[in-house]
N, C-alpha and C positions, 0 to 999 in steps of 0.2 A: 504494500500500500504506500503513495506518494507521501510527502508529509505536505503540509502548510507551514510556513515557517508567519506565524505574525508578528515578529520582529527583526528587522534587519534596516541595515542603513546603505542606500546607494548617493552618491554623488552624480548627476547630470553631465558636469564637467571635470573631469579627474584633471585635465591639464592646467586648469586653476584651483584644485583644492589647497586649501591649506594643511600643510604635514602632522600629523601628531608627534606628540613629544619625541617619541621614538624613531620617530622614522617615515614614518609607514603613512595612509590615509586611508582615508574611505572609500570604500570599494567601487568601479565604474561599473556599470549594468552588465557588461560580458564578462566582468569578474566573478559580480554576483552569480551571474547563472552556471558559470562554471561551478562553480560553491555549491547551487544546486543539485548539478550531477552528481559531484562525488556523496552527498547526503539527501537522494533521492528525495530531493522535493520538487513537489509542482509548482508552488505560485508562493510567493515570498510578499509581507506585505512589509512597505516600507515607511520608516518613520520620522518624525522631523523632530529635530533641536534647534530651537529656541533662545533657551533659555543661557543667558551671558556667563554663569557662574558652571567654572569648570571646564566649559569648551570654547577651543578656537574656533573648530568650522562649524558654521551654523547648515540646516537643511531643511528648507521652510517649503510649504504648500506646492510653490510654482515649479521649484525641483522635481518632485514628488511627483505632480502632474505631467511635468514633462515626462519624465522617465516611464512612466505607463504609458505615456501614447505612441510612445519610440518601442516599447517592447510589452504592449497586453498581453498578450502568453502569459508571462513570466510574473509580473507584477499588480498589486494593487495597491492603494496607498491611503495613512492616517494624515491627516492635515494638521497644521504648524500652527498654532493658540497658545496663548499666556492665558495667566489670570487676572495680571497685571497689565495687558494690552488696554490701549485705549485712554482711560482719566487714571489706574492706578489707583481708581475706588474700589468700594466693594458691592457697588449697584450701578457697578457699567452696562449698558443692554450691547449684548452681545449674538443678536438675532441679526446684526447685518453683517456679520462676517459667518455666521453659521449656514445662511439658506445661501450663498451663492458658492461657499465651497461643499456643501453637498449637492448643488446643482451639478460644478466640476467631477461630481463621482467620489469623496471621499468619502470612505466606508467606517473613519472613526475619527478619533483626535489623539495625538499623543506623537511625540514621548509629551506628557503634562507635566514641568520638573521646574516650578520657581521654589526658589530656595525661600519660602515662607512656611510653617505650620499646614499643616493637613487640610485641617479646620477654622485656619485664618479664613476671615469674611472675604476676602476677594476670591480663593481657595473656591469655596462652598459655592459661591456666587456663578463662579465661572460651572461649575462641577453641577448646580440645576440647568445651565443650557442644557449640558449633556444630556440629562435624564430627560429636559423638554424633548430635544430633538431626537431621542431615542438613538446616541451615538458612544459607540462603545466611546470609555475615554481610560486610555492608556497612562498610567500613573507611576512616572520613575520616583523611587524613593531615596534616601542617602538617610546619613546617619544623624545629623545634627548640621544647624547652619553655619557655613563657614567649611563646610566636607567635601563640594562640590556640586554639580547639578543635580536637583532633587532636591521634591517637597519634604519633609520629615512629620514624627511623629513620638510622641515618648516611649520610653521603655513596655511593651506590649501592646502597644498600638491600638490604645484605649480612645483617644481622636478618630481613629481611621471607625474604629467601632460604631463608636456614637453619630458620625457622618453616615455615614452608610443607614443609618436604624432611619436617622430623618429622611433618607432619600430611597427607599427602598426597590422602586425603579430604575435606578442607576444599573448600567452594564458597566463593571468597574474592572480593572486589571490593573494590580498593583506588580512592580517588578524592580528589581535591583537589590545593593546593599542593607538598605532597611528595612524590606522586606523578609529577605532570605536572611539576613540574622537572626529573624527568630522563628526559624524553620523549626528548631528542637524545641521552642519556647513556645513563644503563646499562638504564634500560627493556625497551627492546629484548632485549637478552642475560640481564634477569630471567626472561621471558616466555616464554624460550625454552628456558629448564633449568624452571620451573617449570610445570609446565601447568595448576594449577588456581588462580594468578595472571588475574585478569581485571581488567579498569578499566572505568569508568563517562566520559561524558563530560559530566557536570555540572559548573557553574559556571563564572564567566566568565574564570578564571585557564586553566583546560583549552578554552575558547575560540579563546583568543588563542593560546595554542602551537599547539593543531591548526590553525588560519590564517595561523599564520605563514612556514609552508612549504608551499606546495600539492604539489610534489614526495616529498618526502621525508615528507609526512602518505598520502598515498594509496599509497607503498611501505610506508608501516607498517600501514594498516589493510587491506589488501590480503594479508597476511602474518599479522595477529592477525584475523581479523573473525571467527573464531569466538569470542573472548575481549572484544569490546569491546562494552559498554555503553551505548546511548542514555540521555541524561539532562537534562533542563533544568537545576534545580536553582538555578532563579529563586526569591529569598527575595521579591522584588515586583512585582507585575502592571507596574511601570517598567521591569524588565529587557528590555533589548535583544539581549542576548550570545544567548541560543537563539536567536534569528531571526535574527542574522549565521551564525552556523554552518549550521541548517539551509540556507541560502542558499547556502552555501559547500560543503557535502558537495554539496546536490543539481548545481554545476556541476563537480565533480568528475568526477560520472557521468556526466553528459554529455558533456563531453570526455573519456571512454573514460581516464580516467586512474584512474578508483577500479569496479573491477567492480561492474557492476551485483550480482549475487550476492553480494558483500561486504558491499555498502550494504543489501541486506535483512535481512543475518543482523544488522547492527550497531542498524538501526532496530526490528528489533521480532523477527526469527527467534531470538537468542540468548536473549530475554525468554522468549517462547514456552517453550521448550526448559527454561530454568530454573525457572519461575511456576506451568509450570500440568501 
């Protein structure tokens, strides 16, 4: 079965990206799809950054846009929102930027990542569009502000809780550092009072903790697999991290330890379901 990957980042123009610290940049469309083959996916949806704190290269809407129309096959795309756009109030109307880029075909919003509080009012403000407009909104987390891109939330993610309970129609996908640190913690018992709570398994911080217990990851995903998200979430055709995991979920299955049925809905049926 193909996968859906709903996070990954492509660049429009690689001959003007800007480098990451390392080296390296954001991948061009026939990189991505390369990327595709070797990790058997169909359709990769691409995401935009924003948000100033942490990153150099920005990848907003019109990128996004373009690179679907240059390679539909391959791609689909969330479109580029702050919460802070616009007055930097926390009762900006934000209906004239939501109906003409889902006119454009944008199937979500995200990455969501200002480095304010979960449940700061411009947060929440922005985060009812979403529920008005019935648009997933993809939500990078970090750890504290001043950590880098990403909203945050305190220790257990008792904000992201109480948000979620008022907004209970929200399609939410929470993903990254502060999330996935409390994979072993309170996660779990988030997931289970909220149910439109969902995570992504992009980048290689959400790697590493799902491989770091093969037990106690295949009781979790075994338990959420209607909630959890395939995601690369490779910033460079160098990353490694998707293809240790892949590797790793797929001997999961095999040793009868992660249902076969769980590992479809996580690779690509929960996409399905939500996308299209």
């Amino acid at each position: 079965m193909k996968k859906i990957d709903i996070h990954a980042y492509v660049t429009a123009f690689p001959q003007y990206a800007l480098p990451h610290k390392d080296g390296s940049r954001f991948m061009s469309a026939d990189e991505q799809k390369e990327f595709q083959k070797k990790l058997n996916i169909e359709k990769s949806v691409i995401v935009s950054i924003l948000a100033p704190e942490g990153q150099w290269q920005k990848l907003g809407s019109e990128n996004n846009k373009y690179v679907v129309v240059q390679n539909p096959e391959a791609f689909m795309w969330f479109c580029g929102m702050d919460p802070r756009m616009g007055r930097f109030a926390d009762d900006t109307e934000f209906d004239p930027l939501f109906e003409p880029l889902m006119e454009l075909g944008a199937c979500g919003v995200g990455e969501i990542s200002p480095s304010i509080y979960i449940d700061d009012h411009m947060t929440e403000n922005f985060l009812a569009y979403c529920e008005k407009y019935n648009m997933p909104a993809l939500v990078r987390y970090t750890y504290c502000y001043g950590s880098g891109a990403g909203t945050f939330d305190d220790a257990g993610l008792s904000r992201t809780a109480a948000l979620l309970k008022r907004h209970p129609k929200l399609k939410f996908i929470g993903c990254y550092e502060g999330v996935w640190s409390e994979f072993k913690k309170a996660l779990p018992d988030l997931m289970r009072s909220c149910d439109n709570f969902c995570i992504d398994t992009a980048g290689k911080f959400a790697s590493e903790e799902l491989m770091s217990d093969a037990d106690y990851t295949a009781k979790f995903l075994n338990e959420f697999a209607d909630r959890v998200y395939y995601g690369t979430g490779a910033y460079s055709a160098n990353d490694n991290y998707p293809f240790e995991l892949d590797k790793f979920l797929t001997e999961l299955v095999e040793s009868g330890k992660l249902d076969a049925t769980a590992y479809e809905r996580i690779i690509r049926k929960n996409a399905e379901k939500l996308l299209f």
